[in-house]
C-alpha positions as CSV (number, residue, x, y, z in Angstrom):
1,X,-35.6,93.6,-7.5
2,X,-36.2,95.7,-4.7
3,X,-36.9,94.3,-1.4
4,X,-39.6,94.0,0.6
5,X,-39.6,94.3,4.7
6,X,-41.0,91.3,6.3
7,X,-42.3,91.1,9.8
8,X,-42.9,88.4,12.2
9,X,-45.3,88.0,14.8
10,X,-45.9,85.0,16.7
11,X,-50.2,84.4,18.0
12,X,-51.4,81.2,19.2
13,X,-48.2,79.4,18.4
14,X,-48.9,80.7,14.9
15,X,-46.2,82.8,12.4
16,X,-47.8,85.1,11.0
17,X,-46.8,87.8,8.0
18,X,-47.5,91.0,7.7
19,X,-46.3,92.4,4.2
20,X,-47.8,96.6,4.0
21,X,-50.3,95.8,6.8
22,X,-51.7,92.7,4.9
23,X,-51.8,89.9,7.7
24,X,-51.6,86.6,5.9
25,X,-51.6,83.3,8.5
26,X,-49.9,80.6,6.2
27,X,-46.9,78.5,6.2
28,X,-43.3,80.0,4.9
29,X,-42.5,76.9,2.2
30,X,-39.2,77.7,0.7
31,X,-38.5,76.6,-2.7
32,X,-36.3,73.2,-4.0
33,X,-33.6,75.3,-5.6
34,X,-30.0,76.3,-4.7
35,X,-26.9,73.9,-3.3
36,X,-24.6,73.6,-0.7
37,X,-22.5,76.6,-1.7
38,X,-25.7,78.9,-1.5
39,X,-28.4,76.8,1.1
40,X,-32.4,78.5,0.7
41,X,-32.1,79.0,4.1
42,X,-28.6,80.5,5.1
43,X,-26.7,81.9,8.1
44,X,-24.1,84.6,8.9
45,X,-22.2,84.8,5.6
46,X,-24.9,83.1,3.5
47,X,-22.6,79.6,2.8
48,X,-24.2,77.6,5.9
49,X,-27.5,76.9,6.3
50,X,-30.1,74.3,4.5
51,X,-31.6,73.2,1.7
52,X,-33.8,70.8,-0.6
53,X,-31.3,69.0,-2.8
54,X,-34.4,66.7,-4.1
55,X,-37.7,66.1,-3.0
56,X,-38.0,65.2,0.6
57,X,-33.9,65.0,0.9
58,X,-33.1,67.5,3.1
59,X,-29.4,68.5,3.1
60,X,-27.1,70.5,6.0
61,X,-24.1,72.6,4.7
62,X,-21.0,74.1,6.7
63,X,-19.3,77.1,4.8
64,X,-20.5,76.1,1.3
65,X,-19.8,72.0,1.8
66,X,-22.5,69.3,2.1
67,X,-22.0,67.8,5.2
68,X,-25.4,66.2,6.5
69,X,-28.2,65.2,4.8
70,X,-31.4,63.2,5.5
71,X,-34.9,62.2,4.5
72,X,-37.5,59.2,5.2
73,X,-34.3,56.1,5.1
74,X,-31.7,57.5,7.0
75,X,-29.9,60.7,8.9
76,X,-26.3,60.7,7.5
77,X,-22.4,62.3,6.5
78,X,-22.9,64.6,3.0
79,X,-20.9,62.0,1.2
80,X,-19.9,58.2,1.3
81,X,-17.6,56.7,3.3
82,X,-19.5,58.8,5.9
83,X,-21.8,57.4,8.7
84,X,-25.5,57.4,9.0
85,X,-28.2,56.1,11.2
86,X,-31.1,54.4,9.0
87,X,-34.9,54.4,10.1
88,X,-34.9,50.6,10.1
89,X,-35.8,47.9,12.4
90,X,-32.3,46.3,13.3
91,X,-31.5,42.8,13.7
92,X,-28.5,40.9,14.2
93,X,-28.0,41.0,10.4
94,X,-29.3,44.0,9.5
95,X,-27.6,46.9,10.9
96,X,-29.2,50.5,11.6
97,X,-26.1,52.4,12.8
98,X,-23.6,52.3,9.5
99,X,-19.8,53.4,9.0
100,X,-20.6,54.1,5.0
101,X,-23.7,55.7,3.7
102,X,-24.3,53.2,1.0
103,X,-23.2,50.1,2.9
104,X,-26.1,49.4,4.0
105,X,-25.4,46.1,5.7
106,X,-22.1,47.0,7.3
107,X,-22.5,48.7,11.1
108,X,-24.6,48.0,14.4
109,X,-27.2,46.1,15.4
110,X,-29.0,44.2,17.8
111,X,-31.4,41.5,18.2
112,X,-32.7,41.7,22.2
113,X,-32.3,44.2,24.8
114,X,-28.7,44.7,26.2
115,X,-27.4,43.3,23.0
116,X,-25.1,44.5,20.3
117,X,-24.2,43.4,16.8
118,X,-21.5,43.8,15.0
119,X,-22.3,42.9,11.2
120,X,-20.2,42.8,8.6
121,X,-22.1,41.9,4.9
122,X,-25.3,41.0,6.8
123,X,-23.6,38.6,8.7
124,X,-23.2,38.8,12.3
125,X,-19.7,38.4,13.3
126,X,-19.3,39.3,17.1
127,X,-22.2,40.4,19.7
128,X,-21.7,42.0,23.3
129,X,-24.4,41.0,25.7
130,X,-25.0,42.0,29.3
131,X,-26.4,40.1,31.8
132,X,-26.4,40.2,35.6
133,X,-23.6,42.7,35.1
134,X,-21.7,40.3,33.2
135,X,-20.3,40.4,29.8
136,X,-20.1,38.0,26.7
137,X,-18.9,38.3,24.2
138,X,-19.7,35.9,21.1
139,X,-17.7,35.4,17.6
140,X,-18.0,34.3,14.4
141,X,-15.3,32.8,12.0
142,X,-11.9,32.8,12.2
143,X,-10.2,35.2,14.9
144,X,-7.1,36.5,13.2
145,X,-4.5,37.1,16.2
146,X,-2.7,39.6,13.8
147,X,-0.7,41.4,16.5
148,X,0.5,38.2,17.5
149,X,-0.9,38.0,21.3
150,X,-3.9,37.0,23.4
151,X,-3.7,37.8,26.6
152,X,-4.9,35.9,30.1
153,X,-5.5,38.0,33.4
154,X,-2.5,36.6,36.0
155,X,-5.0,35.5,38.3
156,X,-7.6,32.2,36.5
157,X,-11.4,33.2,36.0
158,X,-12.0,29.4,36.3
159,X,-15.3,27.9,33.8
160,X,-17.0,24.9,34.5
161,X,-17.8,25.1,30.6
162,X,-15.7,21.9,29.2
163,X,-15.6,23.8,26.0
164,X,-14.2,27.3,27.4
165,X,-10.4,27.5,27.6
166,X,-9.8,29.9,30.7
167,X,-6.2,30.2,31.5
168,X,-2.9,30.2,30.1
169,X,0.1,31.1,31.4
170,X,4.0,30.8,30.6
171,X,7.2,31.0,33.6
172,X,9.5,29.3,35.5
173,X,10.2,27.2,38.6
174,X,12.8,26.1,40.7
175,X,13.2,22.3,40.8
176,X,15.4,21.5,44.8
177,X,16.4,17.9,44.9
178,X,15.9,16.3,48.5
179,X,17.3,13.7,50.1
180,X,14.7,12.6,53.2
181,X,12.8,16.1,52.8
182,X,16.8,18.1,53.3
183,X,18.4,20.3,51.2
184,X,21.8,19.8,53.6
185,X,24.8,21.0,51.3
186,X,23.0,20.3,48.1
187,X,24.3,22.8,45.3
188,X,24.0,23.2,41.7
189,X,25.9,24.2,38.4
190,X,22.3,24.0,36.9
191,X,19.2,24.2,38.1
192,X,16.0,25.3,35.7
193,X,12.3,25.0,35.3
194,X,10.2,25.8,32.8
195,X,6.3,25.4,32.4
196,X,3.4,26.2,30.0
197,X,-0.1,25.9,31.5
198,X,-2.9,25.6,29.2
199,X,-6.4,25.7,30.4
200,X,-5.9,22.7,33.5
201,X,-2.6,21.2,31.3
202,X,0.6,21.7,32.8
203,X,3.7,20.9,30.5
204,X,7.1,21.0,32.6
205,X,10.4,20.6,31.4
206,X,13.3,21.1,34.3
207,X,17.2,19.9,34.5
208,X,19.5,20.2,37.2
209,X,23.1,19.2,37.7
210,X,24.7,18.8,40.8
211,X,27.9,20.6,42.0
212,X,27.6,18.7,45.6
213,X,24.9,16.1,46.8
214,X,25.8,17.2,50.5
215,X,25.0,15.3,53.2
216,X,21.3,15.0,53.4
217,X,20.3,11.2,53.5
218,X,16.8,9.6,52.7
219,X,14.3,8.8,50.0
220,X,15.1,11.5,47.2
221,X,12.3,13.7,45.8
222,X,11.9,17.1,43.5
223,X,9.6,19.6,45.0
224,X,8.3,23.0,43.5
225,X,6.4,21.8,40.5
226,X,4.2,25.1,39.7
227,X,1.0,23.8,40.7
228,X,-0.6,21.1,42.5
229,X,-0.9,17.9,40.8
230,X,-4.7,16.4,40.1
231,X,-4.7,12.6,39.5
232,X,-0.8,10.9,39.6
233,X,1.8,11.4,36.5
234,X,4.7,9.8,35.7
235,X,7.4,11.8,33.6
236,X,10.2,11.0,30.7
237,X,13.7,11.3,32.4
238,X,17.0,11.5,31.5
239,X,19.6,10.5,34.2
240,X,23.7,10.4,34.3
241,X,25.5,10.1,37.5
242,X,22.5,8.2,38.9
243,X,22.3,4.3,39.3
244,X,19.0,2.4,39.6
245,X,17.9,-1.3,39.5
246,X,16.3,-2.0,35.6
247,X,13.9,1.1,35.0
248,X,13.8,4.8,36.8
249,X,10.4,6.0,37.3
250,X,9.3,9.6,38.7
251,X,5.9,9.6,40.2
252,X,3.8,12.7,41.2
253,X,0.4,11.7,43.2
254,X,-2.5,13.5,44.1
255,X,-2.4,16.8,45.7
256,X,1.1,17.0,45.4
257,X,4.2,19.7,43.9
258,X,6.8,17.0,44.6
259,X,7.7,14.1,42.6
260,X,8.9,11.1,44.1
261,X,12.0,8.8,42.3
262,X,11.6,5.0,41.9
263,X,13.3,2.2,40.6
264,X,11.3,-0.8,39.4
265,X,13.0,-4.1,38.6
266,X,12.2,-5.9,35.4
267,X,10.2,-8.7,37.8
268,X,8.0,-5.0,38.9
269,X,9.2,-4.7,42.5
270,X,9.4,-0.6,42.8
271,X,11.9,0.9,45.3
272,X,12.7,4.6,46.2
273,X,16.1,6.1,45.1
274,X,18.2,7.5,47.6
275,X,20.9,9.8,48.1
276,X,23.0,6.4,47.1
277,X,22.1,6.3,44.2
278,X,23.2,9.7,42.9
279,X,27.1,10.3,42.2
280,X,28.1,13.8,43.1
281,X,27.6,15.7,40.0
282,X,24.5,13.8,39.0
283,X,22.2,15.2,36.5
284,X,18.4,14.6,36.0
285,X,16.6,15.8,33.4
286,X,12.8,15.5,33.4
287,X,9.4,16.8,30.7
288,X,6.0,15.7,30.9
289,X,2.5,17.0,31.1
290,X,0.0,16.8,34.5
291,X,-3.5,18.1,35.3
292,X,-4.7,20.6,37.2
């Protein structure tokens, strides 16, 4: 079939034809035939181009592959497991933006402005929301912590929420036994502190042995508890190399890092230990739990 030239003029926004000097002012409606490997309307080599693959499916194909495709539902990947974007009205349960062209209730949504979905079989399971600059983030279900770490900035975001756990944190401190507020001579052949703080829970656990009690006199205290005690705590302890009258007792109060070392009788008359009471290579081993 021989070929016949065909011109193109444009007037008033208008293609028109012109086929042996007869001007026809129409539309140019190509027909629903051909595929991906040979698009109706083709580029360059003839393999890229597009085409009608049904009626009002309108398909997109790179070097002889279907790649895109669309219509009235969606604009989407050639194939599944391919994303689209579906002419819907999204919600937080029915997405409009979808990883896979036939899950259709898999992707992104949103229910308000400055809101996102993230839906999984029609059920919303997190949403990011901005506000004031801020943002949330909300989830549903169980959060599976499959690489085996949440992480806390080092420095608290504090909430007033009583239902929003906002810090934890893991280290050490250094427990220094005092006799009348002095270190004087006072060594170790152990001295360690641990502590796990869990929103405003503190758990301490610390044991120190003494190589020397030196020479310091005076009430005896611990200082350098990891943070500053709200309300007053008493702790378990375990003591060798220390005397005391009936029952040892180690109270921190208020607004304190230190904790102070008592004796109470069994009639409940309290005294503070001294550097008396503790034998050269004393050891004191103390855990318990305090507020924040």
């Amino acid at each position: 079939m021989a070929l016949i030239p065909l011109d193109m003029i444009l007037e008033g926004g208008v293609i028109s034809y012109i086929m042996d000097k007869l001007k026809i002012r129409s539309r140019l409606i190509l027909p629903q035939v051909n595929d991906a490997a040979t698009p109706t309307l083709a580029f360059g080599d003839g393999n890229s181009g597009f085409y009608e693959a049904a009626d009002n499916s309108l398909k997109v194909s790179i070097a002889g592959v279907n790649v895109w495709q669309m219509n009235a539902v969606y604009l989407g990947g050639g194939v599944t497991l391919r994303p689209c974007i579906r002419n819907v009205d999204c919600s937080d349960t029915i997405p409009n933006i979808n990883c896979d062209i036939l899950d259709t209730d898999t992707g992104i949504g949103n229910v308000a402005a400055d809101q996102l979905s993230l839906i999984a079989g029609g059920v919303e399971g997190h949403r990011i929301s901005e506000a004031a600059g801020a943002i949330t983030h909300d989830l549903t279900g169980v959060i599976n912590a499959n690489g085996g770490q949440i992480k806390f900035p080092a420095t608290q975001a504090p909430s007033a929420d009583v239902n929003t756990l906002d810090d934890y944190e893991e280290g050490t401190w250094t427990p220094e036994l005092k006799f009348g507020g002095a270190t004087t001579g006072i060594t170790y052949s152990i001295c360690e502190g641990r502590y796990t703080k869990i929103g405003n829970c503190v758990m301490i656990r610390m044991h120190i042995t003494l190589s020397s009690k030196g020479s310091a006199t005076g009430n005896a205290t611990i200082s350098g508890l990891p943070f500053t005690v709200a309300g007053y705590t008493v702790f378990n302890t375990y003591l060798n190399g220390v005397n005391f009258a009936d029952s040892p007792q180690f109270l921190v109060s208020n607004g304190s890092t230190s904790i102070a070392l008592y004796e109470i009788t069994n009639a409940g008359i309290s005294s503070t230990l001294t550097n008396a009471n503790f034998a050269i290579t004393a050891q004191v081993i103390i855990s318990g739990i305090y507020f924040v």
